[in-house]
C-alpha positions as CSV (number, residue, x, y, z in Angstrom):
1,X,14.2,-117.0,-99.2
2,X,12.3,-119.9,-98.0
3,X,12.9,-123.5,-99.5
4,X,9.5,-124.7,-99.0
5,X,8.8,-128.8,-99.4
6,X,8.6,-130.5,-102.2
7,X,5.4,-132.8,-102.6
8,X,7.4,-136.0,-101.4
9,X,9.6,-134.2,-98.4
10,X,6.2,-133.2,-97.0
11,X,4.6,-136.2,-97.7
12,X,7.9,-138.0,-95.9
13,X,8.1,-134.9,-92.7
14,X,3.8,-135.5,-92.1
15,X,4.5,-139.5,-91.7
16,X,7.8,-139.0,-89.7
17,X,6.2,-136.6,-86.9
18,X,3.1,-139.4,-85.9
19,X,5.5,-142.7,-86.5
20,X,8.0,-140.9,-83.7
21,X,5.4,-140.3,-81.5
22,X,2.9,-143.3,-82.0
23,X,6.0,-145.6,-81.7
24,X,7.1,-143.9,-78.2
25,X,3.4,-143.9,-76.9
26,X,3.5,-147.9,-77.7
27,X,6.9,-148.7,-76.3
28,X,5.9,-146.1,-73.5
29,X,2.5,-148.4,-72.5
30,X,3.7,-151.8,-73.0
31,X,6.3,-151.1,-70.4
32,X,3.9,-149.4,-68.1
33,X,2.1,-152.4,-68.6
34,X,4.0,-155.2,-68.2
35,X,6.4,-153.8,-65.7
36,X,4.8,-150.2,-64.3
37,X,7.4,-147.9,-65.4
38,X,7.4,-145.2,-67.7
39,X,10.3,-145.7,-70.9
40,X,12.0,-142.8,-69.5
41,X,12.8,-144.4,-66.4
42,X,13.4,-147.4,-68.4
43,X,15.9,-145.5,-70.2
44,X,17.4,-143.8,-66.9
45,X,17.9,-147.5,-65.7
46,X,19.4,-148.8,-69.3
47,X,22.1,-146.0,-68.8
48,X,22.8,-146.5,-65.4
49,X,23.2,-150.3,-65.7
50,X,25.9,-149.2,-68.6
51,X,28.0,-147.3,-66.9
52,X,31.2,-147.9,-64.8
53,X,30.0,-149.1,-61.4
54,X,26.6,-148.7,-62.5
55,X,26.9,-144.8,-61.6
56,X,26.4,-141.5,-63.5
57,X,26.5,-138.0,-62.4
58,X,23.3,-136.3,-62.3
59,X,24.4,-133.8,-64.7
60,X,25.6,-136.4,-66.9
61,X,22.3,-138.0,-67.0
62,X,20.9,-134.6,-67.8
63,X,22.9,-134.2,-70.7
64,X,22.1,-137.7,-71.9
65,X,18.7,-137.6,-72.1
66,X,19.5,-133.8,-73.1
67,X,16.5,-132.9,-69.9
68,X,17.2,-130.3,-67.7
69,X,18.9,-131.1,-64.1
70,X,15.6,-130.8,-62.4
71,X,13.3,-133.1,-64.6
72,X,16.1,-135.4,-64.2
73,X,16.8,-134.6,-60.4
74,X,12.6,-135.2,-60.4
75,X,12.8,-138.8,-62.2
76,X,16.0,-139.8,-60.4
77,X,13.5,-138.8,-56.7
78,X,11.0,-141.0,-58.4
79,X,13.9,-144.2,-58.7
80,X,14.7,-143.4,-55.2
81,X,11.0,-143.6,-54.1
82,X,11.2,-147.2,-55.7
83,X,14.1,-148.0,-54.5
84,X,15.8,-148.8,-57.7
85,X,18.5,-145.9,-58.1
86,X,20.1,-144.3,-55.0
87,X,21.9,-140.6,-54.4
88,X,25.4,-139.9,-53.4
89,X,27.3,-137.1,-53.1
90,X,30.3,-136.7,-55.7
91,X,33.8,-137.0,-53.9
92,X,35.7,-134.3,-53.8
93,X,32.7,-131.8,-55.7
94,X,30.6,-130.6,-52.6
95,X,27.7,-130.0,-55.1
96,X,27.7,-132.8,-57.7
97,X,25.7,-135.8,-56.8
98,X,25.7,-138.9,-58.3
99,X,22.9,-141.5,-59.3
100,X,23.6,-145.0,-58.6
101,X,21.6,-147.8,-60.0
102,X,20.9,-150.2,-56.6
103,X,20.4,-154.2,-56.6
104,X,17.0,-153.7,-56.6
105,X,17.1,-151.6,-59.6
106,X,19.2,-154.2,-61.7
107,X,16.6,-156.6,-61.3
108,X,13.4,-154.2,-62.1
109,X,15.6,-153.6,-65.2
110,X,16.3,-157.0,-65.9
111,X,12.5,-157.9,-65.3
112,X,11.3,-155.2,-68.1
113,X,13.8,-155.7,-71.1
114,X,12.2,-158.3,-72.3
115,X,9.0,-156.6,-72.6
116,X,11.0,-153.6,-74.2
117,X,12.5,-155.8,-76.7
118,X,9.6,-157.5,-78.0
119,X,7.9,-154.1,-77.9
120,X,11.2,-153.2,-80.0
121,X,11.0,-156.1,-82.1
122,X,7.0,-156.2,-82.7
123,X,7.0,-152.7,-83.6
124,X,9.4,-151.2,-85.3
125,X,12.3,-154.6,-86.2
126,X,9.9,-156.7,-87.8
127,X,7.9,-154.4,-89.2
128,X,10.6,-153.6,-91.5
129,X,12.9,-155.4,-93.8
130,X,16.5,-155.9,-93.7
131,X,17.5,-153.4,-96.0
132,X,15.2,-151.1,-94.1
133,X,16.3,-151.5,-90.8
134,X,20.1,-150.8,-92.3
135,X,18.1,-147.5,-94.1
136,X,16.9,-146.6,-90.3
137,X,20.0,-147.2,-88.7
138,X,21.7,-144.8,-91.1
139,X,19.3,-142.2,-90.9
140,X,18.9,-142.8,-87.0
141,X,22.7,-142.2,-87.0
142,X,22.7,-139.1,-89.6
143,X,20.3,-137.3,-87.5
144,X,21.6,-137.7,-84.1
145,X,24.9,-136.6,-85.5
146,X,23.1,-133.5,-86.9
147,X,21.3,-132.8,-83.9
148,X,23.4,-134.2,-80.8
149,X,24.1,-131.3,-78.5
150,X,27.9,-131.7,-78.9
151,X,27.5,-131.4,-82.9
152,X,29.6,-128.3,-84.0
153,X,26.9,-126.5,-86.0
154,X,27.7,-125.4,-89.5
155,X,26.0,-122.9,-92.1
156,X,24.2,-126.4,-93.5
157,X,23.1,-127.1,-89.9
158,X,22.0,-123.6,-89.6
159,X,19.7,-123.8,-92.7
160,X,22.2,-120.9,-94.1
């Protein structure tokens, strides 16, 4: 039997769909903007500057960003073509490869976070109180649980 929504859980599901994507789209131009790349790539960049020697595996990224290996293997071509992540073969796996954020990179990066903050900041931090923001982060952190790709799935999770 369907559970259809209340009044106020579709009221809440027809604001959260827009604010997702509106909120992307602006974070999304004001880094194309300011610093010509996309928030994906600014993403890419963030994890690789994170990591141990500044190096992922591409599958690693894949699962990440949970993309397929060949929208990633596409993005990571498009870093190479700027010259801010490089390729490497994995040692000792003949058909791993590994994505390796370069000098160049690090500073591109370095140039565009504070763009992406204040982006972060003007929409989305200040727009909200404290006790919101704590609210969001809870949520945020409920949800990703929920939904991660390495969250065991229960009947609850099913919808069961």
């Amino acid at each position: 039997m369907t559970r259809w929504l209340t009044d106020d859980e579709q009221r809440t599901w027809r604001a959260f769909g827009p604010v997702l994507r509106l909120l992307v789209d602006r974070l999304d131009r004001d880094l194309r903007s300011a610093a010509g790349m996309p928030i994906t790539y600014y993403e890419l960049l963030v994890m690789l500057s994170e990591a141990p020697d500044r190096t992922l595996r591409m599958s690693e990224l894949a699962q990440h960003t949970n993309s397929s290996p060949s929208r990633i293997s596409h993005a990571v071509g498009k870093l190479e073509e700027a010259g801010w992540v490089r390729r490497e073969h994995c040692a000792g796996d003949r058909r791993g490869w590994l994505a390796v954020l370069t000098p160049r990179g690090l500073a591109a990066l370095k140039t565009a976070a504070p763009t992406h903050v204040a982006s972060v900041r003007a929409h989305l931090v200040d727009v909200l109180t404290p006790a919101q923001l704590r609210q969001l982060g809870e949520i945020s952190e409920a949800l990703l649980a929920h939904l991660s790709p390495d969250s065991p799935e229960t009947p609850e999770s099913r919808g069961h």
